[in-house]
C-alpha positions as a Markdown table, in Angstrom:
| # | Residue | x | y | z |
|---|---|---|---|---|
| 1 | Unk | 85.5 | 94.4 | 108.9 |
| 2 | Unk | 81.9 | 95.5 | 108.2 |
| 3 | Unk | 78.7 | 94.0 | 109.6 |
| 4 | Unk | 76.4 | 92.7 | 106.5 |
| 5 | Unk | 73.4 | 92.5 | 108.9 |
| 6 | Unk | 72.7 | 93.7 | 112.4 |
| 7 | Unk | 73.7 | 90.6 | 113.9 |
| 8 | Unk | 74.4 | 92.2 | 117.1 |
| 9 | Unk | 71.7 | 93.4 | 118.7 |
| 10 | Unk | 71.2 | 90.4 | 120.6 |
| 11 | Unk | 74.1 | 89.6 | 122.7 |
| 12 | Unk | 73.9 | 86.0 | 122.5 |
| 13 | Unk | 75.5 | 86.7 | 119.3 |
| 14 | Unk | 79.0 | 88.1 | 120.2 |
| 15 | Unk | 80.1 | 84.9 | 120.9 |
| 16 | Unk | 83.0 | 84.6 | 118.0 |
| 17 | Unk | 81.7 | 80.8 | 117.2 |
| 18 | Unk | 78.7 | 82.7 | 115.8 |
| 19 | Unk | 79.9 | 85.5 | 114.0 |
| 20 | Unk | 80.5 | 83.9 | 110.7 |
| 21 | Unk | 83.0 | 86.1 | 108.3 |
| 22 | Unk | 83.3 | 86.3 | 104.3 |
| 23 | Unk | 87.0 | 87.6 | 103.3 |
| 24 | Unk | 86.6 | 89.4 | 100.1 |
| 25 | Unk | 90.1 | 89.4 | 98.5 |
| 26 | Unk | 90.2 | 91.6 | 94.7 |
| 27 | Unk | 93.0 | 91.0 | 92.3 |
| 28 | Unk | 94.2 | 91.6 | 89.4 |
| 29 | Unk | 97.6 | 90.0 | 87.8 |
| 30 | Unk | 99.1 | 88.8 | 91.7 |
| 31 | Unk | 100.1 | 85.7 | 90.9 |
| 32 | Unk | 104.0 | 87.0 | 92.9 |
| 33 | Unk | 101.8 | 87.5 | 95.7 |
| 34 | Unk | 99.0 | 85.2 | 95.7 |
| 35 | Unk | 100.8 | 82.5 | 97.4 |
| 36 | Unk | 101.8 | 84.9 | 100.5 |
| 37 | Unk | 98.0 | 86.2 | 100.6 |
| 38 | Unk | 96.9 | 82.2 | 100.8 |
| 39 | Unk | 99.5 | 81.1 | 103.3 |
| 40 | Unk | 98.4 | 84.0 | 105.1 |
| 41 | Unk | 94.3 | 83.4 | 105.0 |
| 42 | Unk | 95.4 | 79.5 | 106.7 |
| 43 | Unk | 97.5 | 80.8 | 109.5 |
| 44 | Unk | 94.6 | 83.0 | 110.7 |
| 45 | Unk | 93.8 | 81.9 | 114.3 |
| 46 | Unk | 90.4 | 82.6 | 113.7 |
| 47 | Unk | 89.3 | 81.3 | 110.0 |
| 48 | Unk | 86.7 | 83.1 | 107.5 |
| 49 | Unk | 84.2 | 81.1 | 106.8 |
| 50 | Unk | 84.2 | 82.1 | 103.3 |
| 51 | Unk | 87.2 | 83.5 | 101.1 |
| 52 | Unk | 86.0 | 85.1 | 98.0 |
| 53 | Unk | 88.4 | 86.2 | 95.5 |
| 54 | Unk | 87.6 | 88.4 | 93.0 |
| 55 | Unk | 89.5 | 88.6 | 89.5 |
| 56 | Unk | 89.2 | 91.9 | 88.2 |
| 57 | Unk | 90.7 | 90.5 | 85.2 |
| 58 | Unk | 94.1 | 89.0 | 85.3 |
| 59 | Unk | 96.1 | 87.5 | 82.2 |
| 60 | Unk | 98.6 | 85.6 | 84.1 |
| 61 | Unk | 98.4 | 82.7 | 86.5 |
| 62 | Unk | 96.5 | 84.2 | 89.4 |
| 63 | Unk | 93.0 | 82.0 | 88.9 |
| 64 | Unk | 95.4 | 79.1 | 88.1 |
| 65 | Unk | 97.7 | 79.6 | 91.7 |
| 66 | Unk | 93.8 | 80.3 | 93.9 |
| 67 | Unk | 92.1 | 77.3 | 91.9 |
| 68 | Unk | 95.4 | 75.1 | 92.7 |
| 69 | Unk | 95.6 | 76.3 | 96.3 |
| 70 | Unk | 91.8 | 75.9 | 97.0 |
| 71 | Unk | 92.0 | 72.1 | 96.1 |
| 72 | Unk | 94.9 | 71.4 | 98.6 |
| 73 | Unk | 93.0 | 73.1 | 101.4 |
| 74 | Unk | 89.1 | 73.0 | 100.4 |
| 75 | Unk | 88.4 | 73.9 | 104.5 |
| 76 | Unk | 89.0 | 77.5 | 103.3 |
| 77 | Unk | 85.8 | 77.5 | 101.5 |
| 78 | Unk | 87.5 | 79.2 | 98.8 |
| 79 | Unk | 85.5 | 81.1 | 96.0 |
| 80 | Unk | 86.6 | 82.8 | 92.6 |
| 81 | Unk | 84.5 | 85.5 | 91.0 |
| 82 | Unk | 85.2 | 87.5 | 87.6 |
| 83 | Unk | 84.7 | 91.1 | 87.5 |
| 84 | Unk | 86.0 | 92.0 | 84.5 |
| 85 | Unk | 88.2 | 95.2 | 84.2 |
| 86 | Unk | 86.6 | 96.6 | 87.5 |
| 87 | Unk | 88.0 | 98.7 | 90.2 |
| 88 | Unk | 88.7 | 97.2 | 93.8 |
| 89 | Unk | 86.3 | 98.6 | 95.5 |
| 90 | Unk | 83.6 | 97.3 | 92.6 |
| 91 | Unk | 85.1 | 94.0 | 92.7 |
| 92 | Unk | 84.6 | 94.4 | 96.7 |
| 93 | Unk | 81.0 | 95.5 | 96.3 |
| 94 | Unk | 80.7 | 92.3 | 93.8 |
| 95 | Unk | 82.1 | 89.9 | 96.3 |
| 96 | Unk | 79.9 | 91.4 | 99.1 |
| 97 | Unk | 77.0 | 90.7 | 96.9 |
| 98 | Unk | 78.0 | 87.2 | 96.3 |
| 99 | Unk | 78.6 | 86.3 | 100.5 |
| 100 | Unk | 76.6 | 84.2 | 102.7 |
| 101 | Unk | 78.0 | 85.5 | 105.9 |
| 102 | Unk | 77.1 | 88.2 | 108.6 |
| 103 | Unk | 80.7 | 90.0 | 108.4 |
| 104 | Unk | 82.4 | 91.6 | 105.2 |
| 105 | Unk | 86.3 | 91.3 | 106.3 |
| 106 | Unk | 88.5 | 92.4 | 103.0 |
| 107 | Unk | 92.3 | 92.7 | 101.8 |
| 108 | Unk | 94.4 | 92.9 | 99.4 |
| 109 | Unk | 97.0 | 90.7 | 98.0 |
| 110 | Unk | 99.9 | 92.4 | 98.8 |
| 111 | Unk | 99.5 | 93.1 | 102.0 |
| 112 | Unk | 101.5 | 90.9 | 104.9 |
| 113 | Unk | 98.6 | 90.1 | 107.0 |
| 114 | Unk | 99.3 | 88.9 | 110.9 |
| 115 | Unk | 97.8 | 85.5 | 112.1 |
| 116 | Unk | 95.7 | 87.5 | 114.7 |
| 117 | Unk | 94.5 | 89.7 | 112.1 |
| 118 | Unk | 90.9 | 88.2 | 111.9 |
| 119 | Unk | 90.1 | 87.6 | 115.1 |
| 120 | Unk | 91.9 | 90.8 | 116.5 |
| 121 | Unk | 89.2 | 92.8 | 114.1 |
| 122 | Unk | 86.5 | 90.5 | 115.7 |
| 123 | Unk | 87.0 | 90.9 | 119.0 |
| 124 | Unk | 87.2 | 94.9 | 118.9 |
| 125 | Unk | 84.1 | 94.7 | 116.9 |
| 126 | Unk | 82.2 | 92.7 | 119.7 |
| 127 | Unk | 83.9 | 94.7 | 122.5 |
| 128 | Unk | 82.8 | 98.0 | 121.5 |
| 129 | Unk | 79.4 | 96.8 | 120.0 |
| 130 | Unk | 80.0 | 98.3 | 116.7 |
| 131 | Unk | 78.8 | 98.2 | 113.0 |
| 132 | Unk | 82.2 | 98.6 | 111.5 |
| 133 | Unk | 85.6 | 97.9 | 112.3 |
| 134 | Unk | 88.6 | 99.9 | 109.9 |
| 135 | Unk | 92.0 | 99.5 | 111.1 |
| 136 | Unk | 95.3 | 101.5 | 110.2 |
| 137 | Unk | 98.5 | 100.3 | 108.3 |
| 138 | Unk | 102.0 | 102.0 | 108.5 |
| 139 | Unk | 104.0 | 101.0 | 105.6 |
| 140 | Unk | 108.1 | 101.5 | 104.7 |
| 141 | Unk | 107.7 | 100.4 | 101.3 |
| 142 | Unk | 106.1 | 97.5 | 102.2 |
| 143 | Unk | 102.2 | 96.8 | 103.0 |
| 144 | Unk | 101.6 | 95.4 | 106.3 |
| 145 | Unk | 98.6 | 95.4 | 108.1 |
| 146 | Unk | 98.8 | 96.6 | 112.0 |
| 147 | Unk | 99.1 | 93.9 | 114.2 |
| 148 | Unk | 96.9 | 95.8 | 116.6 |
């Protein structure tokens, strides 16, 4: 999770109600893990305010499954962007470009991402004042993000 502006100089601020996020999620051809990544952006127990996804350009069904999704569950605020044949971390840059919020938070699809995943990143970035929050992943052939 990165800080987009210096929201937290004043401390009134570190209050989690106020500290709005934008998940930037790039892709390209998901659409076997798309649905997993959306389940897992609604169980968060602390929401983004914003999900922007960012096509880096798919030829299967992935803007099809998001565009589907987004209309069943339109409190996700959900957003799709085309890159064209970008890399991630261009598509990333695009999508932090395109947010309205004070805190960049970003994944990938195929990741298995914990319900507290969100709000655990939030909290360590409030309790240690800091800009940036990077976490670590250990992996046996399949991505999971630390539940730390």
């Amino acid at each position: 999770m990165i800080k987009k502006e210096s929201i937290l100089d004043n401390k009134d601020n570190l209050s989690s109600e106020k500290m709005r996020i934008s998940l930037i999620i790039p892709f390209f051809n998901e659409e076997e893990s798309l649905l997993k990544t959306l389940c897992a952006i609604n169980s968060q127990t602390h929401k983004a305010e914003e999900v922007i996804f960012v096509d880096s350009g798919s030829t299967d069904n992935s803007k099809k499954i998001i565009t589907e999704y987004s209309k069943l569950h339109q409190e996700l605020n959900i957003k799709v962007l085309f890159s064209g044949k970008m890399s991630p971390s261009t598509s990333i840059n695009m999508g932090i470009k395109n947010s309205k919020f004070e805190l960049i938070a970003y994944t990938d699809c195929d990741l298995k991402i914990p319900e507290n995943w969100l709000k655990s990143n939030l909290d360590s970035l409030k309790k240690n004042n800091s800009q940036i929050v990077s976490i670590k992943f250990y992996t046996s052939g399949e991505g999971v993000i630390d539940e730390s």
